[in-house]
C-alpha positions, -999 to 999 in steps of 0.1 A, spaced: 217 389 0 192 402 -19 200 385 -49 202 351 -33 164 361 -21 154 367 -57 170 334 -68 150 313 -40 117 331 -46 123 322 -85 132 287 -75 100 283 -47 79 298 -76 88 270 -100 90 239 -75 51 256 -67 43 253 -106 60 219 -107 38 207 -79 2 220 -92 13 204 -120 23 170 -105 -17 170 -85 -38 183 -110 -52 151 -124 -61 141 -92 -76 179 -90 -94 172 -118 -108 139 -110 -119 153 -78 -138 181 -97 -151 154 -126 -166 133 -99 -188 160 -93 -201 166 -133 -226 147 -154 -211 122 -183 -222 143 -208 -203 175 -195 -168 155 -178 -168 144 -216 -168 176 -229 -157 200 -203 -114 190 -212 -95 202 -187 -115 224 -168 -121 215 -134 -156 234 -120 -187 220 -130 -220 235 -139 -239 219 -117 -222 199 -86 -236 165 -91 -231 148 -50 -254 120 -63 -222 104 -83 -208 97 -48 -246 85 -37 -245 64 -64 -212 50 -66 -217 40 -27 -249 22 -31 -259 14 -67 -221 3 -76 -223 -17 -44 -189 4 -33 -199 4 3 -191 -35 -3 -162 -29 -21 -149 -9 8 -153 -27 38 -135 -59 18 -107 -35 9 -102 -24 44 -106 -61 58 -80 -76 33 -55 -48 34 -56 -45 69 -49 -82 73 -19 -86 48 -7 -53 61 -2 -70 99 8 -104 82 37 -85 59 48 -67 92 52 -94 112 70 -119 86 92 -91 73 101 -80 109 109 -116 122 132 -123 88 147 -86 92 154 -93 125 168 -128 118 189 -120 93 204 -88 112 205 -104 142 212 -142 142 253 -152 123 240 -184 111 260 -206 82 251 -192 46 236 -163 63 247 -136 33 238 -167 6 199 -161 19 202 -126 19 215 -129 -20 187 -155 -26 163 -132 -11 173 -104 -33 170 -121 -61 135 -125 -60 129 -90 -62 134 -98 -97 109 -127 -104 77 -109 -122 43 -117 -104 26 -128 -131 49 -158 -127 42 -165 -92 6 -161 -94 -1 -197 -110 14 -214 -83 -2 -189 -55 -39 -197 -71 -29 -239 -66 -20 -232 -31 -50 -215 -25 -73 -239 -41 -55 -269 -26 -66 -250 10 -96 -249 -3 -95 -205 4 -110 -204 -34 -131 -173 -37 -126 -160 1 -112 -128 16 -90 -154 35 -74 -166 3 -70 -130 -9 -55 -122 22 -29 -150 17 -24 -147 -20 -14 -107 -10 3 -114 19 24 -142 0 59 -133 -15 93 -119 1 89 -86 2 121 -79 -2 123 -42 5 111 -43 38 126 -70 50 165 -51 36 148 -22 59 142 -42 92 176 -61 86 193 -26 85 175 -9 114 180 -40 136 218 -46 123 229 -11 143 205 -18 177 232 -21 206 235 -58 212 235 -51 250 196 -47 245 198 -86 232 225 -96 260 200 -77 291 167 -96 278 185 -127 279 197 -124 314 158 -119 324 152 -151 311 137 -141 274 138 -161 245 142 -152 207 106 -146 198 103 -126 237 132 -106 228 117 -93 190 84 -85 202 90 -69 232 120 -54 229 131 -51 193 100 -45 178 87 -15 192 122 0 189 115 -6 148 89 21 147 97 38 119 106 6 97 71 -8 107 52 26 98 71 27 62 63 -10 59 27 -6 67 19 26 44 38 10 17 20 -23 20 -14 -2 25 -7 10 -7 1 -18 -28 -28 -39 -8 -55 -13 -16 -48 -1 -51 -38 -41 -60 -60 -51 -91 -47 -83 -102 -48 -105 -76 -85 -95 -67 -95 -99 -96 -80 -138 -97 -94 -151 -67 -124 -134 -64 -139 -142 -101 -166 -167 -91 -178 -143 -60 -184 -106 -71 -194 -98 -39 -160 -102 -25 -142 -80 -52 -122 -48 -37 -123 -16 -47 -99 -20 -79 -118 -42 -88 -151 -28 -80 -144 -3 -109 -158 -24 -134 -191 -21 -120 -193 13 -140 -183 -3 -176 -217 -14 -192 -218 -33 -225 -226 -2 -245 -214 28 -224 -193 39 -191 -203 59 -162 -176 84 -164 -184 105 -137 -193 74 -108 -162 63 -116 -145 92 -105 -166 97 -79 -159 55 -72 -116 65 -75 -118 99 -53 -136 75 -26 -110 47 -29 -81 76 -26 -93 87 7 -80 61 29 -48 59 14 -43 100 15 -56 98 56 -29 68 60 -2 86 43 -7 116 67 -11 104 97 21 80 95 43 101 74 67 115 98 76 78 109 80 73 67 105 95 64 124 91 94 122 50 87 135 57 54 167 80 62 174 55 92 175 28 71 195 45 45 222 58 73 226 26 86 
């Protein structure tokens, strides 16, 4: 007994090590967001600073136009995080669901996407767009996001709604409900868990996205995201070190709040999805 105590105090005291090792650069981003450029340039890895320097966060906020940069972030990924959800759910459910002719072809075809690079995709997303004439919008950003098959979640949704009773289906139908009746009302708030790992992941992706952004918002810097929005700190002779970790701790907030606050439907949407 009380060797098998030693052994898990050895092995707590290592996974504890592993994990302070895992966060510290974001420890020390936090810390360097709070430092002037001369000292985050010179201080290495040290994390407290001589002098807390709040005005980075001042001055990332309003200077650097972040406040901006923000509320576009939070506009677009909100969007394409309700647009992914309810795509992904209606294929899921389709697909788990529905025994149509060349049902498991789709599902291959689907699959295989997963393997198309973006970069490829983008030309003809930034046609579509212009043809729409969504050019330089949030709109088009949201669609240009949004776009794609998201393969991933819709596997989850088609798992999770593969192993629902059918009598669910069979009662809804004798009340008179159709198909789309039947998914929102029934099947998908029974898909809780899939929809929170969908959303955090998407949230995610959405927020931290750089690329895409960048693309369609080149004419309209007023429109750029947060990613983006990081640019605002490289001048043509020198870089504001320290706003821009002041600029990156900001942007990480969201996602951390998100993450917490959904995280116990994460994990028990994953291992649902994986026993089924």
């Amino acid at each position: 007994m009380l060797k098998k105590n030693a052994l898990n105090l050895v092995l707590h005291v290592l996974l504890l090590g592993f994990g302070l090792v895992w966060i510290y650069p974001f420890i020390w981003m936090v810390f360097s967001s709070l430092k002037t450029n001369t000292e985050f340039i010179n201080s290495g890895i040290s994390l407290v600073p001589e002098t807390w320097q709040f005005a980075n966060y001042v001055r990332a906020w309003n200077e650097a136009q972040f406040s901006t940069y923000f509320f576009n972030s939070v506009i677009i990924t909100v969007s394409t995080v309700v647009i992914v959800v309810l795509l992904c759910g209606l294929t899921g459910y389709a697909l788990g669901r529905v025994n149509f002719p060349g049902r498991t072809f789709v599902v291959v075809a689907i699959t295989a996407t997963m393997f198309i690079p973006k970069g490829y995709t983008i030309i003809p997303i930034y046609h579509i767009i212009k043809e729409l004439g969504l050019l330089n919008s949030l709109a088009g950003v949201i669609l240009a996001e949004s776009s794609g098959a998201h393969v991933l979640f819709i596997l989850l949704f088609m798992s999770y709604f593969n192993k629902i009773p059918k009598e669910l289906e069979e009662s809804s139908e004798i009340d008179g409900a159709g198909f789309i009746r039947t998914f929102v009302q029934i099947m998908l708030p029974l898909s809780k868990p899939i929809i929170a790992t969908t959303a955090i992941m998407q949230f995610i992706w959405t927020w931290n996205s750089f690329f895409t952004p960048l693309v369609f918002t080149l004419s309209k810097p007023e429109l750029r995201t947060l990613a983006v929005g990081m640019y605002s700190f490289v001048g043509e002779y020198s870089i504001d070190w320290s706003g821009m970790a002041a600029a990156a701790s900001i942007s990480l907030v969201p996602v951390m709040v998100v993450f917490l606050v959904f995280q116990r439907f994460f994990i028990e949407g994953i291992s649902g999805s994986v026993k089924g």
